[in-house]
N, C-alpha and C positions, 0 to 999 in steps of 0.2 A: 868380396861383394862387388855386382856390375853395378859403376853408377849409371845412374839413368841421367840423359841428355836430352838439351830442350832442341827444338828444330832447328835452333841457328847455330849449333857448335860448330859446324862446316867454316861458319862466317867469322864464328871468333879464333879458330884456328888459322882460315887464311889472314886476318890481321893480327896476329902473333900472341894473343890472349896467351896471357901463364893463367894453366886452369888447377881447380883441387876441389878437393871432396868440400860440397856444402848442403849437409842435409839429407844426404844419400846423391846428390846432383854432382854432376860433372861441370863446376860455374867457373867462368873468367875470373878471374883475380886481381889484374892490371895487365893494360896494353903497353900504353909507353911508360907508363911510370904512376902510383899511386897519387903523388903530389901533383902532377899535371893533369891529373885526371878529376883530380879536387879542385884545383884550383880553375877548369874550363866549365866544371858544375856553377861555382861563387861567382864566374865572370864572363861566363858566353854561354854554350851549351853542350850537352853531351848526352849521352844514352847509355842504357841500362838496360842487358835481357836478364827479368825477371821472372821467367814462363816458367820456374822453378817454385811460384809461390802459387797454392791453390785457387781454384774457380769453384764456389758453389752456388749451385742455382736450386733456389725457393721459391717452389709456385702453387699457389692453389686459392680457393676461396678458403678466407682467414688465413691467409698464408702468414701477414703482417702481424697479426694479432696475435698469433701464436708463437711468432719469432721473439717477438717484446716480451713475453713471461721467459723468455730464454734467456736472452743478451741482457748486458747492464746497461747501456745507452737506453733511452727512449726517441722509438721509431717515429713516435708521434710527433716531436720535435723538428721534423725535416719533413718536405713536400714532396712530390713526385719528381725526379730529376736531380735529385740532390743527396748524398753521399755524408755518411757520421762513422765516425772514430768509435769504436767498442770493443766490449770485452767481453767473452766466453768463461763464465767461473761454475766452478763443480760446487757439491754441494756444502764443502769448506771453504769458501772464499776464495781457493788459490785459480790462480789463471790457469785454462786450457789454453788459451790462447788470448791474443788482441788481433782485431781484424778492422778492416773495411766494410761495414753495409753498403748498399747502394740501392735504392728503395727508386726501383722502373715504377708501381703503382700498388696497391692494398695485396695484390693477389704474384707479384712478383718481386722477388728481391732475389741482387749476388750477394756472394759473400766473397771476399778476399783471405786468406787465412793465410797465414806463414807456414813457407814449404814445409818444413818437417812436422806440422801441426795440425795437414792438410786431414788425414784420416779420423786421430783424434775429432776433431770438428764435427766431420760429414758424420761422425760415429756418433756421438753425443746430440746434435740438432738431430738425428733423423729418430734416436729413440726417443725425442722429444715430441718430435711433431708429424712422423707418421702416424702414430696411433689418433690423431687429429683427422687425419685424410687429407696432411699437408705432403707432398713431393719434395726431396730432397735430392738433389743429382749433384754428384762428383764431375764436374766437368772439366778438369785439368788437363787430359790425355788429348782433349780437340782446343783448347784455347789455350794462347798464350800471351806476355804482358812486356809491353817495352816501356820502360818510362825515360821520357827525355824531360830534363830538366834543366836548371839554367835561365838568367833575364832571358835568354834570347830564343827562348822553346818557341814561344808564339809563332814568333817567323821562322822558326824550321816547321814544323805543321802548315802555315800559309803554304811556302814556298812547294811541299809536295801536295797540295788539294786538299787537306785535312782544316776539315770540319772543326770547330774548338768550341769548349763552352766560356763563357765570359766569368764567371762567379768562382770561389774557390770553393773547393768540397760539392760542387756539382757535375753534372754529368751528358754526353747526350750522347745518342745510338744515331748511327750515319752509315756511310755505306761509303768504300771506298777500293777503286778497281773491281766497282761490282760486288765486292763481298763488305758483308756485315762487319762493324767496327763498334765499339764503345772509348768514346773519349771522356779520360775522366781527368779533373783540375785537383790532382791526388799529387803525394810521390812523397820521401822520404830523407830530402837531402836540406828543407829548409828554405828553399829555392819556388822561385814562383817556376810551377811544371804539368805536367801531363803524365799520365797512363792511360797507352792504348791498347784494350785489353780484345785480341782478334783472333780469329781460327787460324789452324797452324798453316792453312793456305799464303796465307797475307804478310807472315811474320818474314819472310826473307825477302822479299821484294820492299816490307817496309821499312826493312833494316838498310837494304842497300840504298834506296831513295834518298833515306835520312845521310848516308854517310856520303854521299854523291851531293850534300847542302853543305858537306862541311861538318855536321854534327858526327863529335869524336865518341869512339865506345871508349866506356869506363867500366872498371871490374866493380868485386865487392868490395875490394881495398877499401876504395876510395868511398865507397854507399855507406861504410864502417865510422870511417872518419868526419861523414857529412854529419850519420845521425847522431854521432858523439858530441859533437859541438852544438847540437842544439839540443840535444838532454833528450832523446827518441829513446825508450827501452826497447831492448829486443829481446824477444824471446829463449830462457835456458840463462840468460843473466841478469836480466833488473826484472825478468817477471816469470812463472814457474805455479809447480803446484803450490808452494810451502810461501809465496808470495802472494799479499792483498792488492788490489788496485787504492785501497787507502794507503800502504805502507810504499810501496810505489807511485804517490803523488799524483794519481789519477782518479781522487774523488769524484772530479768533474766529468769522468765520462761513466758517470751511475745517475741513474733517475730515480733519483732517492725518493720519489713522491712516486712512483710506479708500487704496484700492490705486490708483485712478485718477480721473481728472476733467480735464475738462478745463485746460490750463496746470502742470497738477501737478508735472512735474519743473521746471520755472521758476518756479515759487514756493516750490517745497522748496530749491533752490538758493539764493534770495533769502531766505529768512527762515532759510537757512544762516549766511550772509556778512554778513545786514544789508543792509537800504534805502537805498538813498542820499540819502534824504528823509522826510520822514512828515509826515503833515496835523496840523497843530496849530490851535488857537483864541488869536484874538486879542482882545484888550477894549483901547478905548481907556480912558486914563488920563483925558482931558479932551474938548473939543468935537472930534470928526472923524468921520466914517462911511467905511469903507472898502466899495471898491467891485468887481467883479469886473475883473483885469487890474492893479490899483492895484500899483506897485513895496513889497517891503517892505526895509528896509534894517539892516543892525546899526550900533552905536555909532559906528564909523571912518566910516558912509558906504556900506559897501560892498553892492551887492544880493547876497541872500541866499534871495530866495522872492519869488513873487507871489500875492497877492489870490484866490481862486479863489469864495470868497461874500464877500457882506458888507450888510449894513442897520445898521439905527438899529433896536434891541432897546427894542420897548415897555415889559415887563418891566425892565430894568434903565436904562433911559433914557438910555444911551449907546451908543456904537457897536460893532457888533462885527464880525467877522470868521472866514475860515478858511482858510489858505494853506500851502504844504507849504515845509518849510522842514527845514535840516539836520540827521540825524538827531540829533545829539545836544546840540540847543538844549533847555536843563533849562527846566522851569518858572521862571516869576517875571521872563523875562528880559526888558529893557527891546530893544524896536524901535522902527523907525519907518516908518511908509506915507505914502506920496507922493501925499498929499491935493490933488491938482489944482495942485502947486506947493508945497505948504506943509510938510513933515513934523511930521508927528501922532503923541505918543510910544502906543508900545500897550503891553503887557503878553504875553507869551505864558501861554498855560495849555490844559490840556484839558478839552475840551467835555463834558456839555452846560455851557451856561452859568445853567442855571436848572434846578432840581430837576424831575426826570420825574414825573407821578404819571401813567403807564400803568396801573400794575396794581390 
């Protein structure tokens, strides 16, 4: 299979990017090193091509109104200019995806979707909402996304003329070397940051500008490692078809008072009765990194969950974790994962595991 390559592979190749299949994509991995590349996200800044994650454009009269009987968030919630967390669920509850809205006004909205979930999405919204006389466009093949993130994004955007919005989860449309731009106060590492989501025109000259500031490129390595420390689910391991946004601890991006959406009597049922599981965070007590698939086990022995992420947290310098386990495992409680043979005591707790400073 050819992977397919975003416009700046040229750029991650000339600064020595290790790349690998991600999603069918041809993506960076780590430049100088995953741990350096974490640790310039938590304390300066850094970037991120993301032009491997989808673009979808929703336009029409009722475009909005038709998308909210779609999505679990409520569009009605956010104003023009401003950006919500949501989920795409089939008509079992399980996740198509979790994405980005971003609500430009009633008759226009993007969508964000995770790269390999990209068609999925456009596939499901469009049987959705054409028969509406809503527009649906795939527009991934002309736009792409860099996100820099880090306390010190602000001033890498000042320093090359970029336009910023002030709020977190807001947005605004600007114009930069002449071409059309959307700066969004988004991103995935936990870090107060940006996504600027631009035609493939603008993506190498914005790339170079940024790294001519000083802002270092970071692979996925280290994107891996940011969103595990702050309890971020990614798609294919904390959320899926056979997975709820109730069981993955995302009640709060459903608008339970909303009339319909997609899944909605199967998830009103379900946060009825109770989960029969819920995603929770693990930390090891001592040396162990747990890993995706890794058995997790209670005190008797008995399996009780598995592994769903897990790295060695730069930040905290021990291992961490994320696995769905029974719903009414309290905090503090001692487990164990099945460390390649060994069990490794952990701790359960909820995520993140390191203080956010988004905002």
């Amino acid at each position: 299979m050819t992977l397919r390559q975003t416009p700046l592979i040229d750029q991650h190749i000339a600064m020595g990017a290790s790349t690998a299949d991600f999603g069918g994509w041809d993506m960076p991995i780590e430049y100088e090193g995953t741990l350096s590349e974490h640790k310039a996200v938590r304390e300066a800044v850094a970037m991120f091509d993301v032009s491997h994650m989808g673009t979808t454009l929703i336009f029409g009269p009722g475009a909005l109104d038709a998308l909210n009987g779609v999505l679990t968030n409520d569009l009605e919630h956010i104003t023009d200019g401003q950006a919500q967390y949501t989920l795409l669920c089939d008509a079992h509850g399980g996740v198509v995806d979790d994405l980005i809205a971003y609500r430009i006004n009633d008759a226009n909205i993007m969508l964000i979707p995770n790269a390999a979930n990209s068609d999925a999405v456009v596939a499901s919204v469009s049987a959705a909402l054409t028969p509406q006389g809503i527009t649906v466009m795939d527009a991934r093949d002309d736009h792409g996304i860099i996100a820099v993130q880090g306390p010190e994004s602000s001033q890498a955007l000042a320093a090359i003329g970029l336009d910023q919005p002030e709020n977190y989860m807001s947005f605004i449309r600007s114009t930069w070397r002449e071409l059309p731009v959307m700066v969004c106060r988004t991103g995935y590492t936990g870090e107060r940051g940006f996504e600027i989501v631009a035609p493939n025109a603008a993506l190498v000259p914005l790339w170079r500008e940024l790294a001519a500031q000083g802002v270092i490129p970071a692979g996925l390595g280290a994107r891996d490692t940011l969103r595990t420390e702050m309890g971020y689910p990614l798609h294919g391991n904390e959320l899926g078809a056979d997975i709820t946004p109730v069981q993955a601890g995302l009640a709060w991006a459903v608008g339970w008072q909303k009339q319909d959406f997609n899944g909605a009597e199967v998830l009103r049922q379900e946060r009825e009765t109770g989960p029969t599981r819920r995603l929770r965070g693990l930390i090891a007590a001592g040396r162990g990194i747990p890993r995706p698939g890794m058995s997790i086990l209670d005190a008797s022995g008995q399996l009780i969950g598995i592994v769903t992420s897990g790295t060695y947290s730069p930040t905290l310098a021990r291992g961490i974790g994320l696995g769905f386990l029974p719903p009414d495992t309290p905090d503090q409680t001692e487990v164990f994962v099945d460390v390649r043979g060994r069990l490794i005591s952990f701790t359960v707790c909820k995520p993140p595991f390191v203080d956010s400073h988004v905002r």
